[in-house]
C-alpha positions in Angstrom: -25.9 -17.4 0.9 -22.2 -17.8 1.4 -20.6 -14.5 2.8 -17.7 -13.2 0.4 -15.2 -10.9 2.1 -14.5 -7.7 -0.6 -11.3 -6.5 -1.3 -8.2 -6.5 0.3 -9.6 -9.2 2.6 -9.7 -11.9 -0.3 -5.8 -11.6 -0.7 -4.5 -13.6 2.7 -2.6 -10.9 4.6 1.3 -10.6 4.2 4.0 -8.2 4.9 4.5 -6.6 1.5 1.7 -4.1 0.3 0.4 -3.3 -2.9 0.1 0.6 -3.8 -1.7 1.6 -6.4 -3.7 4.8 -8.2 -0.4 7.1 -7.3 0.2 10.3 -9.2 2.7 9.6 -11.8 5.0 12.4 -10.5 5.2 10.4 -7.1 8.7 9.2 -6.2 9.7 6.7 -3.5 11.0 9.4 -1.3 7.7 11.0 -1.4 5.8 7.2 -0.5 8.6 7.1 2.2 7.8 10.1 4.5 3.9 8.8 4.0 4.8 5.2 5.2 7.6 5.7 7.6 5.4 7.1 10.0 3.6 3.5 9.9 5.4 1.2 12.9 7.4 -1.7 10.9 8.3 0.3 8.0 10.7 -1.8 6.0 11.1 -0.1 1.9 10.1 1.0 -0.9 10.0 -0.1 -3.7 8.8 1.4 -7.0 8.1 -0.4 -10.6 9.7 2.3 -13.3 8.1 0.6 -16.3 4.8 1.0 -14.4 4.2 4.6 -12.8 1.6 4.9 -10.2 2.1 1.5 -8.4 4.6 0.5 -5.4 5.2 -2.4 -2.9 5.8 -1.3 0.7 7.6 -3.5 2.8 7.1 -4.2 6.5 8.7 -6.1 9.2 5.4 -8.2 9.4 2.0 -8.9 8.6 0.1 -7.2 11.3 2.3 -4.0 11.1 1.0 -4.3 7.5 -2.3 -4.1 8.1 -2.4 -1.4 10.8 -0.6 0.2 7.6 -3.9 -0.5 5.0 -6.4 0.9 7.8 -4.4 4.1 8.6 -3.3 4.8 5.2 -6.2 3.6 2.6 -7.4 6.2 0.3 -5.4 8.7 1.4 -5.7 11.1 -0.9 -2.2 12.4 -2.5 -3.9 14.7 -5.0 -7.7 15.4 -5.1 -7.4 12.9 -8.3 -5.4 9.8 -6.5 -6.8 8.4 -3.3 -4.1 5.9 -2.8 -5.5 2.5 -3.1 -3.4 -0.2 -0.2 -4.3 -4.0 -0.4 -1.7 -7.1 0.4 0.8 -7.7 -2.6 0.2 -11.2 -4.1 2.8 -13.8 -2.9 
């Protein structure tokens, strides 16, 4: 059997993340003291037709992914574990 990688492994790793499952009432200010304490930390930036997603910039792909494995499912209400992955190119 061929082995299939799950996840945020199928997406090929890149310096822009993916945020999704956020409370509504999150703002970018609020993402930004959560991901500025990740080395790399570029911006923010927040979809205000779509509430509870965000792409996260960094400087590059492997600051990125220290990024997913410190910060996945974080939980930013008992409700919302944020959920991290690589933003599609």
């Amino acid at each position: 059997p061929s082995f299939q990688p799950s996840g945020q492994d199928t997406m090929p790793s890149n310096n822009i993340l993916f945020i999704h499952n956020l409370p509504v009432e999150m703002t970018s200010m609020m993402l930004q003291l959560i991901f500025e304490q990740c080395p790399g930390f570029k911006e923010i930036r927040m979809i205000q037709a779509k509430p509870g997603i965000a792409f996260v910039e960094h400087e590059n792909d492997v600051q990125s992914s220290m990024a997913i494995q410190a910060l996945q499912g974080l939980k930013i209400t008992p409700q919302n574990p944020m959920v991290v992955s690589f933003a599609k190119k």
